[in-house]
C-alpha positions as CSV (number, residue, x, y, z in Angstrom):
1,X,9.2,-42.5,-12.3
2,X,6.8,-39.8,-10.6
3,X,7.8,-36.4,-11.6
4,X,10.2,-34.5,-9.5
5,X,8.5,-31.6,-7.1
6,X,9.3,-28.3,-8.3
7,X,12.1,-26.2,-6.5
8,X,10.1,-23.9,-4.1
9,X,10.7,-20.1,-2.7
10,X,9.8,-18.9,0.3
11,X,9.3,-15.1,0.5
12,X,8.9,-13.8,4.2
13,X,6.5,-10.1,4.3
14,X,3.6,-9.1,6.4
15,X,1.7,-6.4,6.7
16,X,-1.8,-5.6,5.0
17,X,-3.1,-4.3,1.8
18,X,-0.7,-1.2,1.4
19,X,2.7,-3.7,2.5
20,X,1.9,-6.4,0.0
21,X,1.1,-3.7,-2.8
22,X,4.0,-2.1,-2.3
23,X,6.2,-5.7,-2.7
24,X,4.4,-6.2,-6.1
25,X,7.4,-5.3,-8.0
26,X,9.6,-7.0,-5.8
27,X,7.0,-10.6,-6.1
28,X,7.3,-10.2,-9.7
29,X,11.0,-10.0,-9.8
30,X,11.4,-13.0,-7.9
31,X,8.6,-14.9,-10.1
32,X,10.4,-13.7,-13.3
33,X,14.0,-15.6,-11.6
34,X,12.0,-18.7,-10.7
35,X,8.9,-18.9,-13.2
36,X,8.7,-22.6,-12.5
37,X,9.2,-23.0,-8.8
38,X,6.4,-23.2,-6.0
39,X,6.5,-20.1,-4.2
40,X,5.5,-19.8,-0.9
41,X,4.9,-16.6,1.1
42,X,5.2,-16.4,5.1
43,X,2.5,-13.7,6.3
44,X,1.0,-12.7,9.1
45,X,-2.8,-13.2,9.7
46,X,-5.1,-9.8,9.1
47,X,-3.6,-7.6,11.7
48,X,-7.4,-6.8,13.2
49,X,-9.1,-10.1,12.5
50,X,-10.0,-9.1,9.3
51,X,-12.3,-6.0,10.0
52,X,-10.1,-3.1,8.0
53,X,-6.8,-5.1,7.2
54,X,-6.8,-7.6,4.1
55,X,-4.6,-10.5,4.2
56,X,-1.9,-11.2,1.4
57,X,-3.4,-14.2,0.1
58,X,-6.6,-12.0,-0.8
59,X,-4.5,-9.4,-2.7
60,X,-2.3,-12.0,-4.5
61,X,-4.7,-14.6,-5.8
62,X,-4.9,-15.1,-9.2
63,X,-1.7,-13.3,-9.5
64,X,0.4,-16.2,-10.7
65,X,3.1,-14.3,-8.4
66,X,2.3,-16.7,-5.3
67,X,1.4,-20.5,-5.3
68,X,0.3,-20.9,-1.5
69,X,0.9,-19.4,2.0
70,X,2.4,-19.8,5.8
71,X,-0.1,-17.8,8.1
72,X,1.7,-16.8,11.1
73,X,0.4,-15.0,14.0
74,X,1.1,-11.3,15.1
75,X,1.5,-12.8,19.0
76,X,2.4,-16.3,18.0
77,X,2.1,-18.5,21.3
78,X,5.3,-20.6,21.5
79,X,3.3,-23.5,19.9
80,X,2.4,-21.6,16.8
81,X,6.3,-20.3,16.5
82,X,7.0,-24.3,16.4
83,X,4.7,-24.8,13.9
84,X,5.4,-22.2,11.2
85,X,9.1,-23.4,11.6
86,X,7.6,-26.9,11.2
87,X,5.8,-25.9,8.3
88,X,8.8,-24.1,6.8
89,X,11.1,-26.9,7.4
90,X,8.7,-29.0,5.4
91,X,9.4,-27.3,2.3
92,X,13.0,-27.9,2.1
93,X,13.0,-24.2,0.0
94,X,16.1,-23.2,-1.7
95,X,15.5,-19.9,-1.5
96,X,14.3,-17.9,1.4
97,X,13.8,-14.5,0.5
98,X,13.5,-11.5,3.0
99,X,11.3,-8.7,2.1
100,X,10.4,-7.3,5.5
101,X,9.9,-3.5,6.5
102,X,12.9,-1.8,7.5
103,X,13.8,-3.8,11.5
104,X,16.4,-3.1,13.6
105,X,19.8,-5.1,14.7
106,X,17.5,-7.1,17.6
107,X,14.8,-7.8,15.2
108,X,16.8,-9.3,12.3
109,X,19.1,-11.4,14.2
110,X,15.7,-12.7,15.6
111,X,14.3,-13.6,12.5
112,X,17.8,-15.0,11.0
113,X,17.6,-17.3,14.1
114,X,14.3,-18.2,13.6
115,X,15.0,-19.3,10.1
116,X,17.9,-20.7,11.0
117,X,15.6,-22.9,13.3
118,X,13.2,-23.8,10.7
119,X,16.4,-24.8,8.3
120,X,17.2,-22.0,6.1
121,X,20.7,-21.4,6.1
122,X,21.2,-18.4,4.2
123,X,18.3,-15.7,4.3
124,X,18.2,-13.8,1.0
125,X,17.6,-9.9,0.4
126,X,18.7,-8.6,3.6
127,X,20.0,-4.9,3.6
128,X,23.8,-4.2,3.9
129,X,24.7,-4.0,8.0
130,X,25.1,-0.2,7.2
131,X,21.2,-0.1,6.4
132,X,19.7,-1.7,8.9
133,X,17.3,0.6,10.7
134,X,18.0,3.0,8.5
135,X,16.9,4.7,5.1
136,X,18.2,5.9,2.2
137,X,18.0,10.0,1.9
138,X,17.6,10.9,-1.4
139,X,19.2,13.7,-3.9
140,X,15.3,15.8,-3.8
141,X,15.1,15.6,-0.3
142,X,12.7,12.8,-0.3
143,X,13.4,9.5,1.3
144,X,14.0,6.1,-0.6
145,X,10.1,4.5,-1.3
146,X,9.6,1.0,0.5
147,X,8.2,-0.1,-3.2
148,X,11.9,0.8,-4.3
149,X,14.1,-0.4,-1.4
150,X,12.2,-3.9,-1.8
151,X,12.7,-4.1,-5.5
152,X,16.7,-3.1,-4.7
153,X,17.1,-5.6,-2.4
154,X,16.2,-8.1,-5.0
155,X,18.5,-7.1,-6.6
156,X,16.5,-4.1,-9.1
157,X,17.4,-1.7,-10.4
158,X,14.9,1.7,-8.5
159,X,15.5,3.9,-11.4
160,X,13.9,1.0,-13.8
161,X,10.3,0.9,-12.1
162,X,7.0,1.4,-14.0
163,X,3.5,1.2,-13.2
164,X,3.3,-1.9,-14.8
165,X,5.5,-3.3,-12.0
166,X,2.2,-3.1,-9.9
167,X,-0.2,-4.6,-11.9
168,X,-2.5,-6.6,-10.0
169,X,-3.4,-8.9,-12.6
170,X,-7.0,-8.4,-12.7
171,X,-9.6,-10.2,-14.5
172,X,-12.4,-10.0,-16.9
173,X,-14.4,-11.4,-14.3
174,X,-13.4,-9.2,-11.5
175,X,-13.7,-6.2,-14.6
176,X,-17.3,-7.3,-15.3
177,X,-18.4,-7.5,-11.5
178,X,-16.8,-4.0,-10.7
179,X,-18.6,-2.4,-14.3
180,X,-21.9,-3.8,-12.4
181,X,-21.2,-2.2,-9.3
182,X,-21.3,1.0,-10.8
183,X,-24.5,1.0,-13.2
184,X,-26.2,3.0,-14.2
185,X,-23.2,4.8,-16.1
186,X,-22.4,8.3,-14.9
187,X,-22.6,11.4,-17.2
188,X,-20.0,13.3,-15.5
189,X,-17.0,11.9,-13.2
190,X,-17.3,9.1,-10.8
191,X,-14.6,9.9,-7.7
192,X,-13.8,7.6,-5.0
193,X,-13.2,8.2,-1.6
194,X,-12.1,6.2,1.4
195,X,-12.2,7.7,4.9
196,X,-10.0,4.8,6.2
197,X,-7.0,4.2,8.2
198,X,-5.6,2.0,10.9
199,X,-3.7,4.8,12.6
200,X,-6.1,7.6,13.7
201,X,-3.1,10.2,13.5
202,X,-3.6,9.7,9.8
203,X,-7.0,11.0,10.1
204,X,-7.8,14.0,8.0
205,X,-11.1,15.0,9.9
206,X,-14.8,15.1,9.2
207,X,-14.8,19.3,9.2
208,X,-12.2,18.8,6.1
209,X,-14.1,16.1,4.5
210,X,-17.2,17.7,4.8
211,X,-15.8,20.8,3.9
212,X,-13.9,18.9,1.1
213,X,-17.3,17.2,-0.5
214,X,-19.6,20.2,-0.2
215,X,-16.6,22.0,-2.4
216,X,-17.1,19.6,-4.6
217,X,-20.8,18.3,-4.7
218,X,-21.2,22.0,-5.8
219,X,-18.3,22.3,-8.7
220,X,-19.2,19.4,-10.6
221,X,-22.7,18.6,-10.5
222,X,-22.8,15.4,-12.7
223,X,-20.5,14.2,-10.6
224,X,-21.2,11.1,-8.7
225,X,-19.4,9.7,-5.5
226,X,-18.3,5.9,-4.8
227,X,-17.2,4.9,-0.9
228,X,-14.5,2.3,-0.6
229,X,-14.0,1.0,2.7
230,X,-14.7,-1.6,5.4
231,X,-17.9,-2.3,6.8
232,X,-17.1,-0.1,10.1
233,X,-16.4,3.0,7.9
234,X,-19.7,2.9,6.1
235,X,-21.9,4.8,8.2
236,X,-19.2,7.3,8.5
237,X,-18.5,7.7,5.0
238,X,-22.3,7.6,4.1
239,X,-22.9,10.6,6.5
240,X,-20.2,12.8,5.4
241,X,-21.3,12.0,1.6
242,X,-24.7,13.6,1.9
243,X,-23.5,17.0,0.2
244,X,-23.7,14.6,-3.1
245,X,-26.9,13.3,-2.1
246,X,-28.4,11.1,-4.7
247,X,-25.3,10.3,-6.2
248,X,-23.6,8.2,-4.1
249,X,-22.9,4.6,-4.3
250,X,-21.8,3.6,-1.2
251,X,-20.0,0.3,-1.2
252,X,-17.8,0.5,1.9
253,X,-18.0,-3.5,3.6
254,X,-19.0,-5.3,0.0
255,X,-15.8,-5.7,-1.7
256,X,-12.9,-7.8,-1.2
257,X,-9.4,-6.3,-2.1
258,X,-9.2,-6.8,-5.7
259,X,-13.0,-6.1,-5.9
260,X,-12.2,-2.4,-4.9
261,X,-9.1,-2.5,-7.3
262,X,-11.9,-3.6,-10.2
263,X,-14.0,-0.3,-8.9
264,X,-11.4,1.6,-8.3
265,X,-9.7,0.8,-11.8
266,X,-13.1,2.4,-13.4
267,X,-12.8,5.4,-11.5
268,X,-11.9,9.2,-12.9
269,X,-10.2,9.7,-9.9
270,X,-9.5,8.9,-6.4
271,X,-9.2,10.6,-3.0
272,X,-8.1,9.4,0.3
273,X,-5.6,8.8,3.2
274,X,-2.2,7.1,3.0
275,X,-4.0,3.7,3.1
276,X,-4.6,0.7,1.3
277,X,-7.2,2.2,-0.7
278,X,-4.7,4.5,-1.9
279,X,-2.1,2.3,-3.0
280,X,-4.8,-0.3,-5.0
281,X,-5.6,3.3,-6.5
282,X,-2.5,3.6,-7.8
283,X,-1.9,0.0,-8.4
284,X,-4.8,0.2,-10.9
285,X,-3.8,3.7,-12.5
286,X,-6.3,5.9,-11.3
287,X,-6.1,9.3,-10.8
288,X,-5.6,10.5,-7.3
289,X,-5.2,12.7,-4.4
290,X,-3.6,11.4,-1.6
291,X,-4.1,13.2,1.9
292,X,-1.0,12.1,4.2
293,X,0.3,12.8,7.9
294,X,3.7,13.4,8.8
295,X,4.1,10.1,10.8
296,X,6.5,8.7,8.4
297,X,9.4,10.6,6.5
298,X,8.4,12.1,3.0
299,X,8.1,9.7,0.2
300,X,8.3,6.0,2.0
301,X,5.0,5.3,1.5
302,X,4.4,7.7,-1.0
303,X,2.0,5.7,-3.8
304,X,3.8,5.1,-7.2
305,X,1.3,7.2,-9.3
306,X,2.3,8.8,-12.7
307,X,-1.0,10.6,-12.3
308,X,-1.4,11.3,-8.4
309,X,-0.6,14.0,-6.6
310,X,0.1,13.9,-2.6
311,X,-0.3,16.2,-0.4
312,X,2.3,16.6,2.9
313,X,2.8,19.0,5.2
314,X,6.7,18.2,6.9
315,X,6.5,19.6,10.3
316,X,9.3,20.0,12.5
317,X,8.1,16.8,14.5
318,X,7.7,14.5,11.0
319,X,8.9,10.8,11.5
320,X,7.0,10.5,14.8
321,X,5.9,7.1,13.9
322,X,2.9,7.9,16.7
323,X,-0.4,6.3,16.4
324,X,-2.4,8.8,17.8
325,X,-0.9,12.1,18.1
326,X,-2.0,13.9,21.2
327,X,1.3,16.7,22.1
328,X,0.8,18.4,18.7
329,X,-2.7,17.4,18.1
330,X,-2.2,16.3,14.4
331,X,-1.0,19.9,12.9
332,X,0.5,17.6,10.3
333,X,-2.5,16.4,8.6
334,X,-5.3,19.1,10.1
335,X,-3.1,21.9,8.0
336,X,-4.2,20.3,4.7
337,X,-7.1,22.8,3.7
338,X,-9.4,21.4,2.0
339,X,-10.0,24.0,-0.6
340,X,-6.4,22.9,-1.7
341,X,-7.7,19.1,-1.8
342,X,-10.9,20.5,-4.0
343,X,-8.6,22.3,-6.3
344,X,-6.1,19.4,-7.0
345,X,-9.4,16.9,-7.5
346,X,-10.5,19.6,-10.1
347,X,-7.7,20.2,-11.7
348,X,-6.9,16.3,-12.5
349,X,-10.3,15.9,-13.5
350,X,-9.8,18.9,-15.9
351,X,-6.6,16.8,-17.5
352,X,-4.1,18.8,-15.6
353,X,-1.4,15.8,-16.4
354,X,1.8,17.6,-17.2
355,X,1.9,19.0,-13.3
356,X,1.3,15.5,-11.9
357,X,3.9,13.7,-14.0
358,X,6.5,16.5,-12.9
359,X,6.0,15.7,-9.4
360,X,5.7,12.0,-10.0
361,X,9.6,12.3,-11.7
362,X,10.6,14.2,-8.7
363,X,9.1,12.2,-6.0
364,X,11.1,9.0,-7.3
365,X,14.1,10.3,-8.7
366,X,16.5,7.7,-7.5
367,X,20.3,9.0,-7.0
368,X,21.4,10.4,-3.9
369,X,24.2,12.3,-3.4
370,X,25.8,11.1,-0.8
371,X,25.0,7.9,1.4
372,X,23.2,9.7,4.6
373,X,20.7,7.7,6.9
374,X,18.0,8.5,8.7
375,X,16.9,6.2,12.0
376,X,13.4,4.9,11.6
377,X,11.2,3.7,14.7
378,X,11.6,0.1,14.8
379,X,8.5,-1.6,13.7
């Protein structure tokens, strides 16, 4: 008799780099409760074509986490919509696992319907009625991380999280290619930095950067200088390198996802936005210094980083959720100076760890005091 096919899992989460690192711990939960089943994750396509966004299935591969993927559409047509339910339908899954950013009442009952269409009867790892559209306030003022609120609602345990929990897996292969990327071997530090973000209100500003470099082209002269990025951001980053001069390595628009992780993972330390660059930073265990606007509430996407330190200024207007910010013309982000940004680089170069790992415990202490909500813009 042919063998039986294997019970298979359907996980439902899009987004791009920075949304699929931040469900690692949540994918490896779910592999560790079915380490024999076919799992199957539902996705959206690279939010811009693939010209700054990475898709899933470039983060995950070789993994072991996910066996194959449903690409769906950020406007599906109404043919595409009867497709992917097609396509789910076809795998009979018994499980169907939600791991979607926080939605509101309209959008959930949407997608229960949709499944319910597509012939999953019970959707998996929804939050409580009392959550939805809403986050968890936490005990040190921060909000609950999306990292942690994905891993609850798979049933986790927040408190129990590690770095480890974000291990991308990598290979020698990918190891060995990023370890030729960077030859010749530094003397001093090699420091990353990536310019890029999809949301120009995260933005920190040529002046700072330029500001930012020259501080520190001058401070450590051995140093040299690595650019992570797309292909659009290479000129960019290439111009406002030029305080480092010979010692830069610009490899913005040559790497795929886990490419950057291998670079990234050989790295003294790293600097940039809240982006995905930041969060394969941190999924890899480098040191960094992450440069964040007040779009969002503080600490939901927040890397997990035993050895990073963010910077956030939380302005009267923070949760704004805007895009571009025109009315307050990004005093959020354009307070950051960058002789603080210089100083914290230094400083973790130095092997300043003991401040780090105190703000790390703070940032994801888990117990709050009281169940209080905050409404979120609706995604």
């Amino acid at each position: 008799m042919p063998d039986a096919k294997p019970r298979c899992v359907l996980i439902f989460r899009m987004g791009s780099l920075g949304d699929t690192l931040l469900a690692l711990p949540a994918f490896y939960r779910i592999r560790d409760q079915e380490p024999h089943a076919r799992i199957v994750l539902f996705t959206n396509a690279p939010v811009d074509g693939g010209i700054k966004a990475a898709s899933s299935a470039q983060v995950l591969a070789g993994t072991g986490l996910v066996d194959d993927f449903i690409q769906y559409p950020l406007s599906p047509s109404p043919s595409a919509i009867l497709a992917a339910m097609a396509a789910i339908r076809r795998l009979r899954a018994a499980r169907t696992i939600y791991l979607m950013p926080v939605r509101n009442w309209r959008q959930c009952l949407r997608d229960l319907l949709f499944f319910a269409f597509a012939g999953s009867r019970k959707v998996e790892g929804l939050p409580p009625w009392r959550e939805i559209g809403k986050r968890w306030l936490l005990s040190n003022g921060m909000y609950e991380s999306e990292a942690a609120r994905l891993y609850r609602l798979v049933g986790g345990q927040a408190t129990a999280l590690t770095d480890r929990d974000f291990s991308l897996r990598l290979s020698q292969h990918e190891t060995d290619l990023a370890r030729a990327r960077l030859r010749p071997a530094a003397q001093g530090d090699t420091i990353a930095m990536s310019i890029g973000t999809k949301a120009p209100a995260n933005d920190w500003g040529d002046g700072h950067w330029q500001e930012l470099l020259a501080t520190l082209a001058n401070c450590l002269p051995d140093a040299r200088l690595v650019l992570i990025g797309s292909a659009s951001e290479s000129a960019r980053s290439q111009e406002l390198a030029r305080p480092f001069q010979a010692r830069v390595i610009n490899l913005c628009g040559q790497l795929s996802p886990r490419e950057s992780g291998a670079v990234l993972a050989q790295c003294d330390l790293f600097i940039g936005h809240d982006s995905g660059p930041m969060h394969l930073a941190a999924a890899v265990g480098t040191p960094l210094v992450a440069i964040f606007s007040a779009r969002f509430q503080p600490g939901i996407w927040f890397p997990f980083s035993p050895r990073g330190k963010v910077f956030y200024n939380p302005v009267t207007c923070a949760g704004c959720a805007l895009k571009s910010c025109v009315a307050e013309q990004m005093r959020c982000i354009r307070a950051i100076a960058p002789q603080r940004i210089a100083a914290s680089a230094i400083a973790i170069l130095d092997g300043d760890v003991e401040s780090l790992e105190s703000a790390h415990l703070a940032r994801y202490e888990s117990k709050p005091v009281e169940l209080r909500f905050t409404k979120e813009s609706a995604a």
